[in-house]
VOGU-3710 file (C-alpha; in Angstrom, 3 decimals, decimal comma):
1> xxxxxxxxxx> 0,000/0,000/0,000  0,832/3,315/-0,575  0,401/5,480/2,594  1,974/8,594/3,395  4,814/8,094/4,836  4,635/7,735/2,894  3,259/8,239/14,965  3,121/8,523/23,953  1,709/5,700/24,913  -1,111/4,640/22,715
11> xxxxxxxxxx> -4,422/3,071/24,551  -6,038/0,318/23,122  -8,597/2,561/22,442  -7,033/3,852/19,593  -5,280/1,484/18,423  -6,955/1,698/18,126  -10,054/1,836/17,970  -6,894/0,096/16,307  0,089/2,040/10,085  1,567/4,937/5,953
21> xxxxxxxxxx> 1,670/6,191/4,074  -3,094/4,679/3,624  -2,100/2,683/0,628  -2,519/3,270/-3,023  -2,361/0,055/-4,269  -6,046/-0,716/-4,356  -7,742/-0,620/-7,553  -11,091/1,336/-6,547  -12,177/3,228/-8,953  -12,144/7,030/-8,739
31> xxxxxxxxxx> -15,519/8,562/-7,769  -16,635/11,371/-9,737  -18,173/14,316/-7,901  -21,683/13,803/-7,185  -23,925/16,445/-5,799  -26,545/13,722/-4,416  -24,787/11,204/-1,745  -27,124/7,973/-1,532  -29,529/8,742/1,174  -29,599/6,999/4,403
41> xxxxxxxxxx> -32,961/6,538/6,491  -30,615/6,244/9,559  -27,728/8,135/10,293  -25,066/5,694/12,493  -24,073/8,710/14,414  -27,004/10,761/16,145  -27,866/14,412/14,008  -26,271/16,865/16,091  -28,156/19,327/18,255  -26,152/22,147/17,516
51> xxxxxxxxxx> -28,283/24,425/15,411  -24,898/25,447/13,128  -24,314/22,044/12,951  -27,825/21,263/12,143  -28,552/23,659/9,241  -25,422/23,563/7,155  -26,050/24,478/3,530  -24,117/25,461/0,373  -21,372/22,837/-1,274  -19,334/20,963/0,903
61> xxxxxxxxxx> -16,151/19,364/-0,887  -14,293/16,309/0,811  -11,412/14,923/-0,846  -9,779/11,549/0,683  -7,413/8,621/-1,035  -8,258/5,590/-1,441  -5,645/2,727/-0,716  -5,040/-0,188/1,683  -7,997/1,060/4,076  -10,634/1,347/0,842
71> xxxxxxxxxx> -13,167/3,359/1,108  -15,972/1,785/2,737  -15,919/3,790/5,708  -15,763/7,356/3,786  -18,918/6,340/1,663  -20,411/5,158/5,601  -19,761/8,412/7,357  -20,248/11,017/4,516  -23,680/9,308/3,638  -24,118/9,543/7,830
81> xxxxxxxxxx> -23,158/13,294/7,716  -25,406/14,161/4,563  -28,168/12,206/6,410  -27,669/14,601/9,550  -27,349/17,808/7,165  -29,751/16,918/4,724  -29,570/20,943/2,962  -25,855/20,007/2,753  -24,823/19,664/-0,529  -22,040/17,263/-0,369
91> xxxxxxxxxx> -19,073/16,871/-3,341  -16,536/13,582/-2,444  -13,625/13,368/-4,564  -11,714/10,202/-3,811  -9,799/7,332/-5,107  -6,354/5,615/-5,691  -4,901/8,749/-7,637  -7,050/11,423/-6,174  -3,930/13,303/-5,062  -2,478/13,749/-8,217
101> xxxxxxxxxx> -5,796/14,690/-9,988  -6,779/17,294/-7,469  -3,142/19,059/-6,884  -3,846/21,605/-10,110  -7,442/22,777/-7,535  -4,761/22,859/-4,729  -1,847/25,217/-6,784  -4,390/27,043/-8,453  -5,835/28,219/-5,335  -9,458/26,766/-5,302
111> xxxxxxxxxx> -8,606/23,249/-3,329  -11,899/21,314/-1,825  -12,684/22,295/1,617  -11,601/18,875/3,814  -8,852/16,853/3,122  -7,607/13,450/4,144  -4,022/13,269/4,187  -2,601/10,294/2,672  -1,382/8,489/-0,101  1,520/9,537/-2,632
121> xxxxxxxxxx> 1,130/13,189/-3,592  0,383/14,557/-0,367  2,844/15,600/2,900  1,211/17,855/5,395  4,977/19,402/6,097  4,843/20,298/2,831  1,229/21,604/2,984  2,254/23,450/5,939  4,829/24,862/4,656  3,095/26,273/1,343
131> xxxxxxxxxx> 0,951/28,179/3,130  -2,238/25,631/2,093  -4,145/24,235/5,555  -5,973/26,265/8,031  -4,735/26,778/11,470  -6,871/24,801/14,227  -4,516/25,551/17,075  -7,329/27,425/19,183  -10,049/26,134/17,734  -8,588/22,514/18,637
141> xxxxxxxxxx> -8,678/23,533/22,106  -12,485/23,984/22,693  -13,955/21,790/19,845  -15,881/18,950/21,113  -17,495/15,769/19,007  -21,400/14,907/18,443  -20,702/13,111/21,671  -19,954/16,638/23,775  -16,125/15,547/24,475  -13,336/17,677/23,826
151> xxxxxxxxxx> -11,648/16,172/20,718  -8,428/17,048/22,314  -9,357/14,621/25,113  -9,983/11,807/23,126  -7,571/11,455/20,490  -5,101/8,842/21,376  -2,117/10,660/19,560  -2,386/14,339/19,806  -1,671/16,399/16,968  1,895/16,683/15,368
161> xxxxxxxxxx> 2,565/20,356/15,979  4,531/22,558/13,707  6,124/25,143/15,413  3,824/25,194/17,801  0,624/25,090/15,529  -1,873/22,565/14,827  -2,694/22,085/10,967  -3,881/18,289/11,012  -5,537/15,802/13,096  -4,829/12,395/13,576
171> xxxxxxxxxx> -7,796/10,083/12,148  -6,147/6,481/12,040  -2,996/5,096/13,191  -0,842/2,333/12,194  2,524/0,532/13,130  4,926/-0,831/10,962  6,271/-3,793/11,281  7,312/-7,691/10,580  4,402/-9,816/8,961  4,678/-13,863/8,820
181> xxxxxxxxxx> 2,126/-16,407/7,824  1,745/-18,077/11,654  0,400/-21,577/9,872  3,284/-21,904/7,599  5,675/-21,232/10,375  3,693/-24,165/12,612  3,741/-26,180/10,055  7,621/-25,944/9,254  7,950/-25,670/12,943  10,023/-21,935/12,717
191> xxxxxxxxxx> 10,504/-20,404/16,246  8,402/-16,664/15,467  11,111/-14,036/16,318  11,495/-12,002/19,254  14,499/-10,003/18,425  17,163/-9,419/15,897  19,625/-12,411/16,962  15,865/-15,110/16,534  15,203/-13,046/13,252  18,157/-14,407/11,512
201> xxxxxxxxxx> 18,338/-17,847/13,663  15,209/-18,406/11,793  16,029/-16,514/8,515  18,559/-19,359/8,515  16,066/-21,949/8,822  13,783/-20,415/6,415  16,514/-20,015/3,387  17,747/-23,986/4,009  13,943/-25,037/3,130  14,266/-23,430/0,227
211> xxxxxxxxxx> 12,312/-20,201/0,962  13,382/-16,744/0,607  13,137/-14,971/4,148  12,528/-11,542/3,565  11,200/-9,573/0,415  10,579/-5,447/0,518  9,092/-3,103/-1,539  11,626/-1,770/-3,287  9,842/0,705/-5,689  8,872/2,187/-2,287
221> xxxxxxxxxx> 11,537/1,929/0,494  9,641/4,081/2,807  8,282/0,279/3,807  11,755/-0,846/5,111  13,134/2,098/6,385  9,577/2,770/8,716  9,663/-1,057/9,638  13,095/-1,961/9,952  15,551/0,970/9,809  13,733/3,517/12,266
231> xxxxxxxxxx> 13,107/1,688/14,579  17,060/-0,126/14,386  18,369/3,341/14,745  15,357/3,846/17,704  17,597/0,344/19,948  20,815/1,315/19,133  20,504/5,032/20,442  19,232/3,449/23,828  15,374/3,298/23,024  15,437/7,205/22,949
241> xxxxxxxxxx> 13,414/8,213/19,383  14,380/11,943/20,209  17,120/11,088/17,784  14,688/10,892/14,239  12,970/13,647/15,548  16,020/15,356/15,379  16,350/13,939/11,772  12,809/15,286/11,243  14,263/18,845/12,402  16,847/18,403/9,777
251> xxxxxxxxxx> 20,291/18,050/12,074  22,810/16,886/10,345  24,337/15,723/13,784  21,437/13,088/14,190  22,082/11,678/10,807  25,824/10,841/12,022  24,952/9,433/15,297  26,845/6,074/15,524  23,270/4,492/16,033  22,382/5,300/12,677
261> xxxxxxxxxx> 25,328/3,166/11,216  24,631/0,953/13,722  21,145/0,270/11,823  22,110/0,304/8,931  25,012/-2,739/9,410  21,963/-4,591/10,244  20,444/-4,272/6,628  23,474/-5,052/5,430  23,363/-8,246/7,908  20,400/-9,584/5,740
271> xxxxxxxxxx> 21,788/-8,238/2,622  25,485/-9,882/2,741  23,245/-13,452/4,105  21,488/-13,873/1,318  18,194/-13,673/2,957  16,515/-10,490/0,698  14,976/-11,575/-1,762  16,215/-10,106/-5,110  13,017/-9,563/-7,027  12,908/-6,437/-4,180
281> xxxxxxxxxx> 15,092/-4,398/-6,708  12,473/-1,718/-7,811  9,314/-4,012/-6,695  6,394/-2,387/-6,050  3,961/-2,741/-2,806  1,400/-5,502/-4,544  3,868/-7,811/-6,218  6,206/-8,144/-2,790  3,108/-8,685/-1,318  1,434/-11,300/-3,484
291> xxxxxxxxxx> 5,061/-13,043/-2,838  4,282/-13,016/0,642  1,076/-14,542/0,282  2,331/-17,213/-1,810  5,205/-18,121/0,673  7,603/-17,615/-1,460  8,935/-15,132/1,143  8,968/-15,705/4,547  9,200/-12,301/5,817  7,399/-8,595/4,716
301> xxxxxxxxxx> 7,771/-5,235/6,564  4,682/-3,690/5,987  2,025/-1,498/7,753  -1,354/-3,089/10,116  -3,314/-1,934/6,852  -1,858/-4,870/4,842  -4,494/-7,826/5,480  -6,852/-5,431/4,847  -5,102/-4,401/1,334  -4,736/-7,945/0,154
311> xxxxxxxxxx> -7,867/-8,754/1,613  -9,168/-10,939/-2,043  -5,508/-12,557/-2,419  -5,056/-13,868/1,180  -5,379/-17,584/0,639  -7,473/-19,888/3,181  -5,629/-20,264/6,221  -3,262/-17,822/5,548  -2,707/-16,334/9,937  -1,015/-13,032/9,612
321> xxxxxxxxxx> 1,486/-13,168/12,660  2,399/-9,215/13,332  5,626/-7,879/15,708  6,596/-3,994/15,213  10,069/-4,639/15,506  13,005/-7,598/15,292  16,026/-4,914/15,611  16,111/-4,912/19,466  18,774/-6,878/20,730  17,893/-10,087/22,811
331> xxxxxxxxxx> 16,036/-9,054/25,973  15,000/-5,371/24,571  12,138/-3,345/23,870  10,056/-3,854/20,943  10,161/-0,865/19,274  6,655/0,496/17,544  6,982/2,854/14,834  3,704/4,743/14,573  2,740/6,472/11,783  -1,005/8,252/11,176
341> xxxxxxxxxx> -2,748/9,529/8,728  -4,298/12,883/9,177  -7,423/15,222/8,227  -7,157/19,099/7,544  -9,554/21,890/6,511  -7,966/23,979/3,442  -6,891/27,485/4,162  -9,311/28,633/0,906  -11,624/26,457/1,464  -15,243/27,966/0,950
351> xxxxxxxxxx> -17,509/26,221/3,511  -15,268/26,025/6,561  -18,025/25,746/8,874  -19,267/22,435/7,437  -15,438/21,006/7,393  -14,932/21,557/11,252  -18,998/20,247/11,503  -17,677/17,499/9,502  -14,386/17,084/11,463  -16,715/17,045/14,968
361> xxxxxxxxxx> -18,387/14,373/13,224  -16,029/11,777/12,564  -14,331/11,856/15,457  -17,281/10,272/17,754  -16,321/7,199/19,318  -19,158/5,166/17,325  -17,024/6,460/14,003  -14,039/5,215/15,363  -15,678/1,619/16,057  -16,989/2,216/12,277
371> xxxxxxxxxx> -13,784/2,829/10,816  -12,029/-0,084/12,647  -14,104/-2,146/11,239  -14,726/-0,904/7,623  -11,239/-0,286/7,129  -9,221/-2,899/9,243  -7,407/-0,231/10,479  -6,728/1,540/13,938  -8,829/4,681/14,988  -6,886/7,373/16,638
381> xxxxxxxxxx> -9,488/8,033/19,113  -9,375/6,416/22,387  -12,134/3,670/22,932  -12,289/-0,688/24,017  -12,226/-2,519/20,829  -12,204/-6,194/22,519  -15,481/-6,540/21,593  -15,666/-4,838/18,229  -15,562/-6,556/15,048  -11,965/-5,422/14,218
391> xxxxxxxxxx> -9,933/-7,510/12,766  -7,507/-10,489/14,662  -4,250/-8,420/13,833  -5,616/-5,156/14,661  -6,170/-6,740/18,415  -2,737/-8,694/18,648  -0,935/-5,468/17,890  -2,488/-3,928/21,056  -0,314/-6,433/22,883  2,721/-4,476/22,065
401> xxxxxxxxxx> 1,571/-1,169/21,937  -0,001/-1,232/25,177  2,584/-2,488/26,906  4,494/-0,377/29,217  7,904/-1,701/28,301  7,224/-1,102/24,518  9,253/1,756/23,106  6,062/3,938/20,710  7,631/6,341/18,521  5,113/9,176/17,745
411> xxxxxxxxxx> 4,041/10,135/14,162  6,624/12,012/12,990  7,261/14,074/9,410  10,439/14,348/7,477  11,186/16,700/5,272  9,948/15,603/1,536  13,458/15,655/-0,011  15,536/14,195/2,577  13,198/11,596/3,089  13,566/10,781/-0,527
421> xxxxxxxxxx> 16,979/10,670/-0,131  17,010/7,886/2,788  14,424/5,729/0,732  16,852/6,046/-2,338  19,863/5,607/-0,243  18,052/2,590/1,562  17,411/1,217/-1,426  21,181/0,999/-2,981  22,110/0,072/0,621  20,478/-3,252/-0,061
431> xxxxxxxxxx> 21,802/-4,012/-3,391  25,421/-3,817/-2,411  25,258/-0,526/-4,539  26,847/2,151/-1,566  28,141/1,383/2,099  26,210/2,468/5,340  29,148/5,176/5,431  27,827/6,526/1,805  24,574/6,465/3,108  25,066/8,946/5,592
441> xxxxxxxxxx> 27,469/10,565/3,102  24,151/10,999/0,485  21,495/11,936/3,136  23,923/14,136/4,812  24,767/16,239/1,726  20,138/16,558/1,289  19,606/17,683/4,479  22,537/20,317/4,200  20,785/21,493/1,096  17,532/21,576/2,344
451> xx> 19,301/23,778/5,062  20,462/26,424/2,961
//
């Protein structure tokens, strides 16, 4: 999937009301603006008793990708929303390559009004920085749901803040991590790894049967570095993820920390084994998946959206075992790289009122149950979902991010060129192409540009 890349303790809730960067490898097909959403006789969520909420009117335009999550929730809760503002008249833009076709409305100055952050084609750093979302810092601070709670209550991971202001809210979050098939690993009788040092015990294993033990996407190394690099460099600077934040803030000090090259020697571990598979060259997210599925690999780092991606390929029986990290050393902390994808209003947009109506909306706690379960995907708001129809792997990942000894990095943005960089530097890092020296060396010379 393509998601934005494309995260604290998280509560179940969230997890909640259980991964990007979204994923834009599913084939739905691009919805044309309509001006009549399907009607619903009753709304899911309860119409609001707010009279502004109540009597919105004029064209509301919502623009959201489609990927890995699909879009069965978005068609749920906008035909939920139109139901509760029926002299709404509601636009929806959305599908796989949404982002692209809408960017012209966004540089020419007339983008739709709400906006869900994710896919290729859109970074809210980026959208910050051009001047393009509106500030909710103090409007964030009193704004309550449908429900009457303060949003800013609820939300399992606050909002990222750029210097000091809030442009986006969290709507779902997602760890990367390690996937395995758990009934092909029973059946072969493969020890499930804990760490790095029973990673490539049974990476070993794996490759003597005759399997391949671990396949990426290559077209796309934002997969490996969120799944296995981040959180590598995450153990080897003593659990402490102030260190990619600094890489977010663009220090070229962070980048040559010894725990970065530290990280990187442990690609190079699988690399110089022979256990990465070499279709991964320039493979994109749905062929290194489809591997997966078939066994031919053993091992995929991917985001929690994946079984719901590959949802029509999974094969009977297939048991989707899930850890967010094998990096740590024997005896450490998992390490659980969040990541989120996020919902703004447009600075231009025409009908603010109904976006932050709309926003108030969605994040009710009976939307958050919705979109667990529509989109096999973690919620960002807080909320039990033991009892909810999520899926298996949404509830075995709460094991690790709720526990207290499991290091959860927050959602955190890089800047769009240097994070190009370290997915093209990953990249030739695993192909023997550069050292983890020259890696630092390429990034190194980015951020210093981006500096200038």
């Amino acid at each position: 999937m393509i998601m934005k890349k494309k995260m604290a303790a998280l509560s179940i809730a969230a997890i909640m009301a259980l991964s990007l960067v979204g994923c834009g490898a599913n084939n739905t097909a691009i919805n044309t603006p309509k001006e009549e959403p399907a009607k619903v006789e009753t709304p899911a969520t309860p119409t609001p008793t707010d009279p502004e909420v109540a009597k919105l009117t004029g064209d509301f335009e919502i623009q959201y990708f489609v990927g890995g999550y699909g879009d069965k929730w978005w068609k749920k809760v906008i035909a939920d929303f139109q139901a509760a503002n029926p002299d709404l008249k509601i636009k929806e833009f959305g599908g796989p390559k949404i982002n692209d076709q809408m960017k012209p409305r966004w540089i020419g100055g007339t983008p739709p009004d709400f906006v869900y952050i994710d896919g290729a084609g859109l970074n809210d750093r980026q959208m910050v920085e051009d001047d393009q979302l509106e500030d909710l810092t103090d409007w964030l601070k009193d704004a309550k749901n449908v429900d009457g709670d303060l949003i800013s209550d609820i939300l399992a991971q606050p909002a990222q803040q750029f210097d000091g202001k809030v442009y986006n809210i969290p709507l779902v979050l997602n760890s990367w991590g390690m996937f395995w098939n758990k009934t092909l690993f029973t059946e072969k009788g493969w020890a499930e790894p804990t760490d790095f040092d029973s990673f490539l015990a049974v990476s070993e294993k794996i490759k003597a049967d005759g399997i391949t033990p671990f396949i990426h996407t290559g077209k796309y190394p934002y997969y490996i570095n969120g799944s296995v690099l981040f959180p590598a460099i995450v153990s080897a600077n003593n659990n402490d993820f102030s260190i990619l934040q600094d890489m977010a803030a663009n220090k070229v000090e962070a980048f040559e920390n010894p725990a970065v090259l530290t990280a990187l020697n442990q690609i190079v571990a699988l690399r110089d084994k022979g256990f990465i598979d070499k279709a991964s060259i320039q493979i994109n997210h749905t062929d290194s998946q489809m591997l997966f599925l078939q066994n031919k690999d053993a091992f995929i780092p991917n985001g929690l959206w994946l079984p719901n991606e590959m949802a029509k390929d999974v094969p009977d029986g297939f048991n989707f075992g899930f850890i967010p990290s094998v990096t740590q050393a024997a005896g450490g902390k998992v390490v659980a790289n969040t990541s989120t994808a996020t919902i703004a209003i447009a600075k231009k947009a025409k009908n603010k009122e109904a976006a932050k109506a709309f926003l108030q909306f969605i994040f009710s706690k009976e939307q958050a149950s919705q979109w667990a379960e529509l989109s096999g995907a973690p919620s960002n708001i807080k909320g039990d979902i033991s009892n909810s129809n999520a899926p298996s792997h949404v509830k075995d990942a709460a094991k690790y991010l709720t526990d207290p000894n499991t290091v959860v990095i927050p959602t955190i943005t890089y800047n769009a060129d240097v994070d190009k960089a370290m997915m093209d530097a990953t990249d030739a890092l695993t192909i023997s192409t550069i050292t983890p020296e020259e890696w630092v060396k390429r990034v190194t010379d980015a951020v210093k540009k981006v500096n200038k």
